[in-house]
C-alpha positions in Angstrom: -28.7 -104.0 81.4 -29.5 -102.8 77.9 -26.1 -102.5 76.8 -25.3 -106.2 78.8 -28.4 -107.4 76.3 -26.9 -105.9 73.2 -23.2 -106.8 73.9 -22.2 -103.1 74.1 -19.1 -102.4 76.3 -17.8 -98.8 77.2 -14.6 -99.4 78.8 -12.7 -97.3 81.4 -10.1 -96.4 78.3 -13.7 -95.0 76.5 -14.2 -92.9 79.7 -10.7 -91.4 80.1 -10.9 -90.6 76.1 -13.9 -89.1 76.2 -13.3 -86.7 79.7 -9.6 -86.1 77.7 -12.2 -84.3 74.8 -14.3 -82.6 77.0 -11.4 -81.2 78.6 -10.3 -80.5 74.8 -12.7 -78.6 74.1 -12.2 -76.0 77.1 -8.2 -75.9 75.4 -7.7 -77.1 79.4 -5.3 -80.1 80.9 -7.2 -82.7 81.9 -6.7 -81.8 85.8 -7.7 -78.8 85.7 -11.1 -79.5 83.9 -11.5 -82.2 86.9 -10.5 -79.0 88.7 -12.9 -76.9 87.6 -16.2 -79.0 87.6 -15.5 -79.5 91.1 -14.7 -76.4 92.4 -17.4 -74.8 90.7 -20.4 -77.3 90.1 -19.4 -79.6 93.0 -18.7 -82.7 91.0 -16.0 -85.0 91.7 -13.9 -87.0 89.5 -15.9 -90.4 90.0 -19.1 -88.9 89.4 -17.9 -87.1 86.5 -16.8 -90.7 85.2 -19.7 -92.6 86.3 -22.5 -91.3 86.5 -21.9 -88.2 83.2 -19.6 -89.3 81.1 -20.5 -93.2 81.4 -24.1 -93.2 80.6 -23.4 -90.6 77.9 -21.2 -92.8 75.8 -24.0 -96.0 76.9 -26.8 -93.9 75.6 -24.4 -92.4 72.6 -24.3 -96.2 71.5 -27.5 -97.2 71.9 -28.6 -94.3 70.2 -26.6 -96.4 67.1 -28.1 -94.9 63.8 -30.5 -92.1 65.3 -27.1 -90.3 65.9 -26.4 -90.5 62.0 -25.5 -87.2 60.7 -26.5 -86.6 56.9 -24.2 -84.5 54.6 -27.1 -81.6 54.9 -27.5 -80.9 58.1 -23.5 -80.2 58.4 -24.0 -77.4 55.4 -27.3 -76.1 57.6 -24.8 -75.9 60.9 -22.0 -74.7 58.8 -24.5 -71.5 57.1 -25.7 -71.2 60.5 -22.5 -70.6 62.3 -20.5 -69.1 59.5 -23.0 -67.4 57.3 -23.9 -64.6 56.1 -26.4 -62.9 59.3 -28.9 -59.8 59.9 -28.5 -57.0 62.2 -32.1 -56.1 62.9 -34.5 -54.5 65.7 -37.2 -56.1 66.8 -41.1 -55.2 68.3 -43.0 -57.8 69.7 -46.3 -57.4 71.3 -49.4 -59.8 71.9 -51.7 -58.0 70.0 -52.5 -57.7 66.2 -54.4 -54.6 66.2 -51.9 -52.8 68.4 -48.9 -54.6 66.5 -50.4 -53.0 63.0 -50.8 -49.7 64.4 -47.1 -49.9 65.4 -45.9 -50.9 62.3 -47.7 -47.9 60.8 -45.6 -45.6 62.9 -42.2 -47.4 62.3 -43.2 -47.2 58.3 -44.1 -43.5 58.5 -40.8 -42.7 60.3 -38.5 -45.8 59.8 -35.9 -43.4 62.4 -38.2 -43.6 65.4 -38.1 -47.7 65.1 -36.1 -47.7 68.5 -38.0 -45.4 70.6 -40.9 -47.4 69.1 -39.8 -50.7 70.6 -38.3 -49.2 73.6 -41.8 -47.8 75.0 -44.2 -50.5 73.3 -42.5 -53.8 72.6 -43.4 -56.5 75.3 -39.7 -58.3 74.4 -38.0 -56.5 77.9 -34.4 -57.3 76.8 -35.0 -56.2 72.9 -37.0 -52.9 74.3 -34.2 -52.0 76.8 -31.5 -51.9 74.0 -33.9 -50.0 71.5 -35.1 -52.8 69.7 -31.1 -54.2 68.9 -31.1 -58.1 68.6 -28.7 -60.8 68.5 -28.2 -61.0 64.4 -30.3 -63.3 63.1 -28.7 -66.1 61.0 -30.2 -68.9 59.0 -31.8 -72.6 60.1 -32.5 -70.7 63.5 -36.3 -71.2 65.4 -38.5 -69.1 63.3 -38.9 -69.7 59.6 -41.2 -66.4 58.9 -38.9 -64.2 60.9 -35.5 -65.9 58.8 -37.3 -65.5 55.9 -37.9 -61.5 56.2 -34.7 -60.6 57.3 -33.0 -62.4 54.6 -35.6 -60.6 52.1 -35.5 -57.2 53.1 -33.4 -54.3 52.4 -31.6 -52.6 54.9 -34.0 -49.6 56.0 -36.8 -51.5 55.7 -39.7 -52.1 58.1 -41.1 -55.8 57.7 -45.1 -57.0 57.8 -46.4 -58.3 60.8 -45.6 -61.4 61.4 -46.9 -64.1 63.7 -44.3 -66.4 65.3 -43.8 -67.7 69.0 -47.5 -66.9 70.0 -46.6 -63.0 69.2 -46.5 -60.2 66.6 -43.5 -59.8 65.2 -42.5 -56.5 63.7 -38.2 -56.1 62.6 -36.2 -53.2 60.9 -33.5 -54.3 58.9 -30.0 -52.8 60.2 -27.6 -54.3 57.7 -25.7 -57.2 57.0 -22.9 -59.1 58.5 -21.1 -60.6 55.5 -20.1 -64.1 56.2 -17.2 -65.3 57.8 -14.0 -66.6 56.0 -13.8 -69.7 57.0 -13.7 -72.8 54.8 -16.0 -75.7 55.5 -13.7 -78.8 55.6 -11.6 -77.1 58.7 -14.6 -76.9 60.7 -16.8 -79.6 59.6 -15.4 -82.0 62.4 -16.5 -79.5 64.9 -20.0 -79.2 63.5 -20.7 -82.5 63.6 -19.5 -82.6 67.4 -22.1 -80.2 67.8 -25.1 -81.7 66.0 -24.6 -85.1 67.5 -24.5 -83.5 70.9 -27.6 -81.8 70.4 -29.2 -84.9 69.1 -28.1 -86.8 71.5 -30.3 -84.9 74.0 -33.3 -85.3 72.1 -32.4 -89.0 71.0 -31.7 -90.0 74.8 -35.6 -89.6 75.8 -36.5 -91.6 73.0 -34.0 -94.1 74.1 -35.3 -94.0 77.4 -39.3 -94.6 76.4 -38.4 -97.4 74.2 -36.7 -99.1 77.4 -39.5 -98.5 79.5 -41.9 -100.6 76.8 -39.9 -102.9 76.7 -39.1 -103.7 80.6 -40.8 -105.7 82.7 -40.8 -105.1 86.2 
């Protein structure tokens, strides 16, 4: 009704272009993608169409300028996806005391940091792999973690540091130089990305500002 209202029109030839990129993306013929998504999540072809892909490309153009991407936020995506990242390892427990009394361990002998986080960190996947973490790159969720990695020398042990309602204590592995590929070859990629990911946080706004303004 919104879209009746506002004169927007997503047209069966929308649909088929947009399933074609999905498809795209997967490097798989169209038929098999349709394939796939029903064999393995159950979804038929008409429900795919109609009730996915059609009130993903309504709510893509209502959305209109919220979906805007600025020149910035591609660089962020591109640093985060192509930069330069940190190997680290990684303790984290609930406790400051106990978190500082850890840390003075992992300082006095920087080569026990994995046996460390093995028998004391309360992160189960990190401990089970001796601390080891997926590298950490920039524009990710934690600021003060970013910000150490990126700051310390390999070898070192890093403050504690509070993020995510824990203690936070990393050894710096090394680095993981960035990777070689130029920014205007990607960039249309990127922004794929970014729009899809504000899309889903742009559709519940969509969605409250239609409820105001319905009446029942």
């Amino acid at each position: 009704e919104e879209c009746r209202r506002r004169g927007i029109t997503i047209s069966e030839a929308d649909v088929t272009a947009e399933i074609e990129r999905m498809a795209g993306r997967f490097k798989l013929p169209v038929d098999q993608w349709m394939k796939l998504l029903e064999d393995e999540r159950g979804i038929k072809a008409a429900e795919y169409a109609n009730d996915i892909i059609w009130p993903t490309l309504a709510l893509r153009a209502l959305a209109g300028e919220r979906l805007q991407i600025a020149p910035e936020e591609l660089r962020r995506m591109y640093e985060t996806q192509y930069g330069e990242a940190i190997q680290a390892r990684l303790i984290a427990v609930s406790n400051l005391e106990k978190a500082e009394q850890i840390r003075q361990k992992a300082v006095s002998d920087p080569d026990d940091f994995g046996r460390l986080a093995k028998d004391h960190s309360e992160d189960l996947p990190s401990a089970a792999s001796m601390g080891m973490i997926q590298p950490i790159r920039k524009h990710g969720s934690y600021e003060q973690i970013e910000q150490a990695a990126f700051t310390m020398e390999p070898g070192d042990i890093s403050p504690v540091i509070q993020a995510g309602g824990q203690y936070i204590i990393l050894k710096k592995e090394g680095v993981l130089p960035a990777r070689p590929v130029k920014f205007e070859q990607v960039a249309p990629q990127l922004e794929e990305l970014i729009r899809d990911s504000k899309l889903r946080e742009v559709s519940q706004e969509v969605f409250q500002d239609l409820q105001k303004q319905t009446e029942v």
